[in-house]
C-alpha positions as CSV (number, residue, x, y, z in Angstrom):
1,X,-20.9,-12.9,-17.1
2,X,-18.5,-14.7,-14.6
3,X,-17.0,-18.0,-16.2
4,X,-17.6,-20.8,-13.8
5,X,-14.4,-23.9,-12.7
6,X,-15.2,-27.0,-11.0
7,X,-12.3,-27.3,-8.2
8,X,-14.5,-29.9,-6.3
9,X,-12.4,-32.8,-5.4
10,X,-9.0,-31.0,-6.3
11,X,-6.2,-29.0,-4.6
12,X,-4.9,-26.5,-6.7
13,X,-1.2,-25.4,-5.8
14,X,-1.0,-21.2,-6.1
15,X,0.7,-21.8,-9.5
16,X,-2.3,-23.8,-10.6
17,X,-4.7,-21.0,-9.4
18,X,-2.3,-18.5,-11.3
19,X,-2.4,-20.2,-14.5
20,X,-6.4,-21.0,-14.1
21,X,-7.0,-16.8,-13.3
22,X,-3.9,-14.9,-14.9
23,X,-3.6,-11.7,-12.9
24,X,-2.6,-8.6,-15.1
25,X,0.8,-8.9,-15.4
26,X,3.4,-5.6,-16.1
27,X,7.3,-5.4,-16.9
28,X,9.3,-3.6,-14.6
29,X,12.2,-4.2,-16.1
30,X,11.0,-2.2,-19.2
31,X,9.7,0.0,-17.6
32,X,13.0,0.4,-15.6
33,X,15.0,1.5,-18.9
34,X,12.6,4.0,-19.5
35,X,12.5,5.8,-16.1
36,X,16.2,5.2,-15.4
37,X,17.2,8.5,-18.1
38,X,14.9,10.2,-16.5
39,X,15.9,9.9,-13.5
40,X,19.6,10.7,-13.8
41,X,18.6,13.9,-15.8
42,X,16.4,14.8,-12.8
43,X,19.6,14.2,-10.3
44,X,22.0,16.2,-12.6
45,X,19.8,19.1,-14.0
46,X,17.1,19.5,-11.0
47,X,14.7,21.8,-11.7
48,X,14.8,22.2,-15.1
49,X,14.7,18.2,-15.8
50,X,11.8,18.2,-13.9
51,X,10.1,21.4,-16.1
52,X,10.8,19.9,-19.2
53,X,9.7,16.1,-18.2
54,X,6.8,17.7,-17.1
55,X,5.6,19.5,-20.0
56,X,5.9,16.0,-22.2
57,X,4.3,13.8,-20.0
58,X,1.7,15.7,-17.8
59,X,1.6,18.7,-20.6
60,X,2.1,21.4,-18.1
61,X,4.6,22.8,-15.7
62,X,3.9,25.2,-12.6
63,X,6.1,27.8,-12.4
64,X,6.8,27.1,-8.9
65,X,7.0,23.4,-7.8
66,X,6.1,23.8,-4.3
67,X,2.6,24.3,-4.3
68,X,1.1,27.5,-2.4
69,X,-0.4,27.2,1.4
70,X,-2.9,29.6,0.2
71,X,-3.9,27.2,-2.7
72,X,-3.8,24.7,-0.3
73,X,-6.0,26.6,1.9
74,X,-8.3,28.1,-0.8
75,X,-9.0,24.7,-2.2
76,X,-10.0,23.7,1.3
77,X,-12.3,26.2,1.6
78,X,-14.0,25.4,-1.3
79,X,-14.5,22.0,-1.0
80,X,-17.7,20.5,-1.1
81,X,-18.7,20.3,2.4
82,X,-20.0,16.6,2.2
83,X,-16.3,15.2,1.3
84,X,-14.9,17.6,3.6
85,X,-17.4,15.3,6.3
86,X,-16.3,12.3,4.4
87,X,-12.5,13.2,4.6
88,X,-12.8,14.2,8.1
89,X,-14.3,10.9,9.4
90,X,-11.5,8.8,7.5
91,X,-9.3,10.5,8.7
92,X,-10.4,10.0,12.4
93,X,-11.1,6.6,11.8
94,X,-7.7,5.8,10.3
95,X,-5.8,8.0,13.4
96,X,-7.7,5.7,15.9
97,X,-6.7,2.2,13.3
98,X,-3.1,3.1,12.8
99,X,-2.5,4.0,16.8
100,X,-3.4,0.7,17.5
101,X,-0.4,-0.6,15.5
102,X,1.9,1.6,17.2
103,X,4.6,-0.9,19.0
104,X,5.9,-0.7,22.4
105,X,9.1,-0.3,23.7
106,X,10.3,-3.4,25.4
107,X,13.6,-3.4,28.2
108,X,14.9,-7.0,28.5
109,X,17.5,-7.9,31.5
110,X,19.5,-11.0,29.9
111,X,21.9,-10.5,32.6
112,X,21.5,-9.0,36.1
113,X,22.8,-5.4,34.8
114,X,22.8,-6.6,31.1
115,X,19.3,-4.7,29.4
116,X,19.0,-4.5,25.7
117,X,16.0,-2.2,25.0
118,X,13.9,-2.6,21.8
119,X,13.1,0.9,20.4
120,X,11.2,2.1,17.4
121,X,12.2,5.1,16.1
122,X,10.4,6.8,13.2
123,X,12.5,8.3,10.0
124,X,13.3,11.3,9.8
125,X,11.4,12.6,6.1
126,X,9.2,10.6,4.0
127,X,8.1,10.8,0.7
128,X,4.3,10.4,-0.7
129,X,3.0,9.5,-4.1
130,X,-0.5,10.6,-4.7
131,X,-1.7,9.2,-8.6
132,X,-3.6,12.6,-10.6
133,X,-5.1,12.2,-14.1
134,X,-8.5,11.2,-14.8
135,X,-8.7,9.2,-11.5
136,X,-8.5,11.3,-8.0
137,X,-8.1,10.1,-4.9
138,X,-8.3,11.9,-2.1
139,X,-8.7,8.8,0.2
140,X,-5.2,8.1,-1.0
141,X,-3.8,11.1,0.6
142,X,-5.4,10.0,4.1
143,X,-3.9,6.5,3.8
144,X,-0.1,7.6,2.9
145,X,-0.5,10.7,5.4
146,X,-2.1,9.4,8.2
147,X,0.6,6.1,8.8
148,X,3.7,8.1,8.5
149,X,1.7,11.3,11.0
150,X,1.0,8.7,13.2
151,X,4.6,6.5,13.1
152,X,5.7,10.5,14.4
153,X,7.4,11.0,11.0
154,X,8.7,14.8,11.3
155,X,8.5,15.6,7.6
156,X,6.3,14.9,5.2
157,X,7.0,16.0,1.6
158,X,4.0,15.0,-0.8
159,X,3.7,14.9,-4.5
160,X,0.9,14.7,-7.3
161,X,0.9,15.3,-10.9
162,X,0.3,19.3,-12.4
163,X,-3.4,19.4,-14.1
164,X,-3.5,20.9,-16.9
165,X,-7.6,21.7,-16.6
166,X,-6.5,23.7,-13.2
167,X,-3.5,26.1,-14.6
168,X,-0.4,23.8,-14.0
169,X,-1.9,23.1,-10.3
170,X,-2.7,20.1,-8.6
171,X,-6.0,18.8,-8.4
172,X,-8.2,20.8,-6.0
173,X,-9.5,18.2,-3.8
174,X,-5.7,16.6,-3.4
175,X,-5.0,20.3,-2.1
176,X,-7.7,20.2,0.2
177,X,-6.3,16.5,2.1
178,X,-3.1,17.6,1.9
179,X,-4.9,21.1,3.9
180,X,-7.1,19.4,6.2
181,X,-4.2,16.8,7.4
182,X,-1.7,19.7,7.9
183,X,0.7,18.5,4.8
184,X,2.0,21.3,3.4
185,X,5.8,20.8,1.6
186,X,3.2,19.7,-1.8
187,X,5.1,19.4,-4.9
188,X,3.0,19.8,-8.4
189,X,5.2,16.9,-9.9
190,X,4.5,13.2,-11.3
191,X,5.7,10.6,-12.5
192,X,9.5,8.9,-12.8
193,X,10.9,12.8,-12.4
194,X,8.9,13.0,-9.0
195,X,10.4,9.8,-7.3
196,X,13.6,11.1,-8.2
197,X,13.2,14.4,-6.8
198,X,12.2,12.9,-3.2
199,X,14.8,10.0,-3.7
200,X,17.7,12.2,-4.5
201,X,16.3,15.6,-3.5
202,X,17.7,19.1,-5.4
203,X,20.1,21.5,-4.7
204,X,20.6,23.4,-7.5
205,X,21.1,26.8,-6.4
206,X,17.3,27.8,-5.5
207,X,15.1,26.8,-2.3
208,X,16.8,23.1,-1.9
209,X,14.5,19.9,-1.9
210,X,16.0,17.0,1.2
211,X,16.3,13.8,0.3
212,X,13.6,11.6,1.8
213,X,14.4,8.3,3.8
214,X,11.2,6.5,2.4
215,X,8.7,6.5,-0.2
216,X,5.6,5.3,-0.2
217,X,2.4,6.0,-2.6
218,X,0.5,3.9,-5.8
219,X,1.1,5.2,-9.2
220,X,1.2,3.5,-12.7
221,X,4.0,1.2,-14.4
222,X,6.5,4.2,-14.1
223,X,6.3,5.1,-10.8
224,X,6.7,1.6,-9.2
225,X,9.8,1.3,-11.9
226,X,10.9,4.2,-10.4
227,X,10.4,3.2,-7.2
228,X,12.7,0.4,-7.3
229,X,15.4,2.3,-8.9
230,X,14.9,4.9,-5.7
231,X,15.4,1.5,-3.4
232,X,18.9,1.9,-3.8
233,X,19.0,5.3,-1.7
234,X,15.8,5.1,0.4
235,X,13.0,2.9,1.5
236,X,10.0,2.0,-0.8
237,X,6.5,0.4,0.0
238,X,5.1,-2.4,-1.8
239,X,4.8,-2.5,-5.7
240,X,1.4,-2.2,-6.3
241,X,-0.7,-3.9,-9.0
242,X,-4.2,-4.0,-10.3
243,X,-7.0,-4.6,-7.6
244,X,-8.4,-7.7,-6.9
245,X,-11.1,-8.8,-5.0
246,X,-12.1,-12.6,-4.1
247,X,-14.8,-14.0,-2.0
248,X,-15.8,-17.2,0.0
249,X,-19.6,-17.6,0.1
250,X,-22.0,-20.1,1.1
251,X,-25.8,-20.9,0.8
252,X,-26.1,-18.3,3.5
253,X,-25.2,-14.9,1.8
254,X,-27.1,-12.3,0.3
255,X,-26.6,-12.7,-3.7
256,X,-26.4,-8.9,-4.2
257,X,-24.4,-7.9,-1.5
258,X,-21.7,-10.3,-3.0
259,X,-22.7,-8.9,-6.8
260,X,-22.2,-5.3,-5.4
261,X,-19.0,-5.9,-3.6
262,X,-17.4,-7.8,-7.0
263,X,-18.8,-5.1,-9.4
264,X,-16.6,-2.5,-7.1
265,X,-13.3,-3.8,-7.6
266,X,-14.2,-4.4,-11.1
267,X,-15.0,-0.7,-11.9
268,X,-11.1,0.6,-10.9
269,X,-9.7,-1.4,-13.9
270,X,-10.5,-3.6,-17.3
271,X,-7.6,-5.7,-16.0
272,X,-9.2,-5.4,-12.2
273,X,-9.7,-9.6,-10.7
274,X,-13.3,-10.7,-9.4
275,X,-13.7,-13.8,-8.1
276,X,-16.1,-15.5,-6.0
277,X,-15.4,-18.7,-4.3
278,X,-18.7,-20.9,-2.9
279,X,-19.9,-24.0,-2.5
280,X,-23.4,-23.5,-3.5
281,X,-23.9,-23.4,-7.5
282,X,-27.4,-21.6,-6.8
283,X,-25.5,-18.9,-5.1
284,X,-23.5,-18.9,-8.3
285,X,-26.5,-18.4,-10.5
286,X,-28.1,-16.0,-8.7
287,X,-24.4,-13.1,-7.9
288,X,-23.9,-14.0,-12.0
289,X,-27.6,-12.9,-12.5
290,X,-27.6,-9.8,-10.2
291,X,-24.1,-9.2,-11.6
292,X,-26.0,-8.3,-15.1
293,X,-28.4,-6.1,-13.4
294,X,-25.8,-3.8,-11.6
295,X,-23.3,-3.6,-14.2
296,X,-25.7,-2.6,-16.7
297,X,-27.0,0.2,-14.4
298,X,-23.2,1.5,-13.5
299,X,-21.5,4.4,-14.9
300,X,-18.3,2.4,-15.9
301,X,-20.5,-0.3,-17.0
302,X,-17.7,-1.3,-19.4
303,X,-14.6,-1.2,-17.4
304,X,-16.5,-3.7,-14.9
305,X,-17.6,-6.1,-17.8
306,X,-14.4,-6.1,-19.3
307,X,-12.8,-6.8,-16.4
308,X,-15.9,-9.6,-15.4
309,X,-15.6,-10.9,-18.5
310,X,-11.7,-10.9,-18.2
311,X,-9.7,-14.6,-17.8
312,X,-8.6,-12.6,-14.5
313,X,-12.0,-13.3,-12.9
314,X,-14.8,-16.1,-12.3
315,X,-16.4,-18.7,-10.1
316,X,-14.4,-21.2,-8.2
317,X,-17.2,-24.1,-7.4
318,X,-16.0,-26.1,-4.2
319,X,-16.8,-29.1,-2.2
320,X,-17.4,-27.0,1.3
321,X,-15.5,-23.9,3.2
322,X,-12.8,-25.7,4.3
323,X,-11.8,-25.9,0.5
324,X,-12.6,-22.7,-0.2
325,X,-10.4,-21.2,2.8
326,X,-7.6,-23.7,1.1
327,X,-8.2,-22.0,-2.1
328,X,-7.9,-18.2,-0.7
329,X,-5.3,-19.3,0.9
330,X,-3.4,-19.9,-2.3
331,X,-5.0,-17.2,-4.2
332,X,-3.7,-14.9,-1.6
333,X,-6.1,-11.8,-2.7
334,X,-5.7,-8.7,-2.0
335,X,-9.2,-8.4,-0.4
336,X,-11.0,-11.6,1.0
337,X,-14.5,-11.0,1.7
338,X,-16.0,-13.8,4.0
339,X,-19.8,-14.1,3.5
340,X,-20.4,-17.3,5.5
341,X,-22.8,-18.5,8.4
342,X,-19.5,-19.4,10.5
343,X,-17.7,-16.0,8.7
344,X,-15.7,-15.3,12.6
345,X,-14.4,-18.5,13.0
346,X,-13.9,-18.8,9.0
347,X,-11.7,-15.3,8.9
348,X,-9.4,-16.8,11.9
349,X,-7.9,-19.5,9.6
350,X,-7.4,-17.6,6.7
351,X,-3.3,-16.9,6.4
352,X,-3.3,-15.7,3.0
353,X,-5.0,-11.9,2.3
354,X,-3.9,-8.2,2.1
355,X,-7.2,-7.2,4.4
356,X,-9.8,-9.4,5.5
357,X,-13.4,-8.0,5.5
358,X,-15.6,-10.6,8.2
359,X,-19.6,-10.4,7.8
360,X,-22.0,-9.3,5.1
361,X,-22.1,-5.6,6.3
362,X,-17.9,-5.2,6.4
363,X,-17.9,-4.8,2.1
364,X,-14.5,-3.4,0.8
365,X,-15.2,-0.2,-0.2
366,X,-15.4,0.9,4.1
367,X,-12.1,-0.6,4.1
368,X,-10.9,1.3,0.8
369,X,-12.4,5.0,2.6
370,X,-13.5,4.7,6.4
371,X,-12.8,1.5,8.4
372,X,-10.0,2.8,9.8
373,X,-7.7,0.4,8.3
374,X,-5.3,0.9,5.3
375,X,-6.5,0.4,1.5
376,X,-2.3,0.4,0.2
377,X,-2.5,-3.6,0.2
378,X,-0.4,-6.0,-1.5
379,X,-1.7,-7.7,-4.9
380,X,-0.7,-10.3,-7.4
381,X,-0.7,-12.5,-4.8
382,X,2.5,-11.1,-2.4
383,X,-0.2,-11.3,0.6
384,X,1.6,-14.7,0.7
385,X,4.6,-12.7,2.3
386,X,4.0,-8.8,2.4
387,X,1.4,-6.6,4.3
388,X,-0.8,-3.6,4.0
389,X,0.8,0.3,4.6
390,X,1.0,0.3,7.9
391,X,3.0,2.4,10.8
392,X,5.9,0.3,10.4
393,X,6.9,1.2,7.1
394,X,7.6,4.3,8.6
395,X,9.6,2.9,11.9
396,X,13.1,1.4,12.4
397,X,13.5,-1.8,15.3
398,X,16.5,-0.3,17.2
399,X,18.4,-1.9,19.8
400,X,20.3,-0.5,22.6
401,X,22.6,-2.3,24.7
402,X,23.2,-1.3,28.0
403,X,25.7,-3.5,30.9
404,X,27.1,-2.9,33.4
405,X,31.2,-3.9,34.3
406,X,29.8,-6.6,36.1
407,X,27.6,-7.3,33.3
408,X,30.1,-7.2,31.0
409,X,32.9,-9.3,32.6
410,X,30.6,-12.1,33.7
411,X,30.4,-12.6,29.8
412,X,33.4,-12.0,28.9
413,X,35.0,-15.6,29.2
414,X,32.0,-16.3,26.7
415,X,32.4,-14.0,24.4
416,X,35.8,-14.5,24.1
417,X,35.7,-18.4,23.5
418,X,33.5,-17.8,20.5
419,X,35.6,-15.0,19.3
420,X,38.5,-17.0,18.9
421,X,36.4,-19.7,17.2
422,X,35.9,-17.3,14.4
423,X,39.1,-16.0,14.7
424,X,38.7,-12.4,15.6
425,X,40.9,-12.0,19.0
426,X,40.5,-8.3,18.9
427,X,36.2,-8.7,19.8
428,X,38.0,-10.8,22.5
429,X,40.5,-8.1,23.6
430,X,37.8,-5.5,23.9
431,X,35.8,-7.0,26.5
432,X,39.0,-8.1,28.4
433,X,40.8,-4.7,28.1
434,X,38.0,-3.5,30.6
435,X,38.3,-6.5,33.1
């Protein structure tokens, strides 16, 4: 199922890896052209853009955008009471992840009566995307919300897609998050016209929409167009791509607990990227075998063989771990499983990965629902540079200077040399004029 490359002996260079397992590739800049009309018709018409782009692309349009509390409620009420459980403990789990990442304020004297304090000070009103169609995701909901509740955001505006199958609403269990984390400015709106909305906001002559500060949320080739046509006004998140899972394995593992874990990234997408990394051809054999026995027993049994079968994924053979943590390194996936005897010590020099799952019981799907960490990870190989949704997309580093006049003039003399090397007397003059 998996095709099999011999990287024993070699070093491939992350553009090497790239060419040898394409990841799924999208124009933005396409995509751009499309969403940019959109978008200005949504900033100069509001309301009735919105209606219209609506009706073409999600084939229905709520009467009212904001969605009801009591729908909110309602759908609450009437969830099944096992995801209720299930949304409740992620939920807990991610409050008690994200407080962890919460930075602390740091006072620094330079000077004796000289402090510059570090703060980090949350925007004011964010913006989240939640996907609808075919695919829900509640879990989704929990990830955006929970960061920006936790960063102390004060306003949370959320949008989905209207369903058609539920009256122009959203979906039922979205409404039930958005109710059981509090969230409830909900907006039954998709799509380019919904970034524009939070990006720009509306104010045309009914209940006005703010502006958010920042954006975050996954979505399809439109939205993260969209997205970065928003940057301009407001914050974003990462531009999100197709999942990808890879995984460094030695003679120790457990075959089918590496099987199950590649067959669950596979079943998101056709274009989804599995790829196992080992040292030990009869591990390869044996996750390629049980890789035939679970995707033939799956529901989406061909969304995960197409995307198996797909140039995207395979077997990378190596000469030992130490090659195989070079080669994650330089695939830089989005999820690194580490199913070795020395996994601990194997995770601690791995640089390169959106989240790092340690152990043969730490599989990515508890990452992608109840961990406690953040599933919004960076793909396509930006783990290189970027990082997962976290608190700090939702906080701004601000310092403030404090001196006193004795602070102040013992630097003066300094500050005045260099501003006359740049040839700007008048920073000079200001810290002399209090001498």
């Amino acid at each position: 199922m998996l095709s099999v490359t011999d990287l024993r002996d070699l070093s491939p260079s992350p553009a090497e890896l790239n060419a040898l397992l394409p990841r799924a590739r999208v124009d933005l800049d396409a995509a751009i052209d499309v969403v940019t009309p959109i978008m200005e018709d949504v900033r100069s018409r509001g309301r009735e853009a919105i209606a219209e782009w609506s009706r073409r692309f999600d084939g229905s349009a709520p009467e009212e955008l904001r969605v009801s509390p009591d729908y909110l409620n309602r759908c609450l009420d009437e969830l099944d009471p096992a995801v209720r459980t299930g949304l409740e403990i992620a939920i807990a789990h991610n409050r008690a992840g994200h407080r962890a990442q919460m930075p602390r304020e740091v006072a620094t004297e330079i000077v004796p009566g000289g402090i510059v304090r570090q703060r980090w000070i949350p925007v004011r009103r964010v913006g989240l995307y939640v996907p609808g169609g075919l695919a829900v995701y509640p879990s989704s909901v929990v990830m955006n919300v929970v960061a920006a509740q936790v960063a102390g955001v004060a306003e949370t505006a959320l949008v989905t897609p209207p369903q058609r199958h539920f009256d122009g609403n959203i979906h039922p269990t979205i409404a039930a998050a958005c109710a059981l984390l509090g969230v409830d400015e909900v907006y039954a709106v998709g799509g380019a016209q919904a970034i524009a909305m939070l990006a720009w906001g509306i104010d045309d002559g009914e209940a006005p929409i703010a502006p958010v500060d920042v954006i975050t949320g996954p979505g399809n080739i439109y939205v993260a167009a969209a997205k970065r046509v928003a940057r301009s006004v407001c914050g974003i998140d990462a531009e999100a791509g197709t999942t990808e899972i890879a995984i460094i394995a030695d003679d120790s593992a457990h075959a089918r607990f590496v099987a199950a874990d590649l067959a669950s990234q596979a079943e998101h997408d056709p274009a989804a990227a599995s790829v196992l990394i080992t040292d030990s051809e009869e591990l390869a054999r044996e996750v390629d075998t049980e890789l035939e026995a679970i995707v033939a027993a799956t529901r989406h049994s061909d969304r995960c063989r197409t995307a198996l079968g797909g140039p995207q994924s395979g077997i990378l053979l190596v000469s030992d771990i130490d090659q195989a943590i070079d080669v994650a390194n330089a695939y830089a996936a989005e999820h690194l499983e580490i199913h070795t005897a020395n996994a601990e010590a194997d995770a601690a020099r791995i640089h390169n990965a959106g989240a790092i799952f340690v152990g043969p019981y730490s599989p990515v799907p508890l990452g992608d629902y109840v961990a406690g960490s953040n599933h919004v990870l960076p793909t396509s190989g930006t783990a290189r540079y970027a990082a997962g949704l976290n608190v700090m997309a939702f906080i701004k580093p601000v310092q403030q200077i404090h001196y006193t006049a004795e602070a102040l003039a013992e630097l003066t003399p300094h500050l005045g040399a260099l501003a006359e090397s740049e040839d700007l007397p008048a920073h000079g003059e200001a810290a002399r004029a209090r001498a």
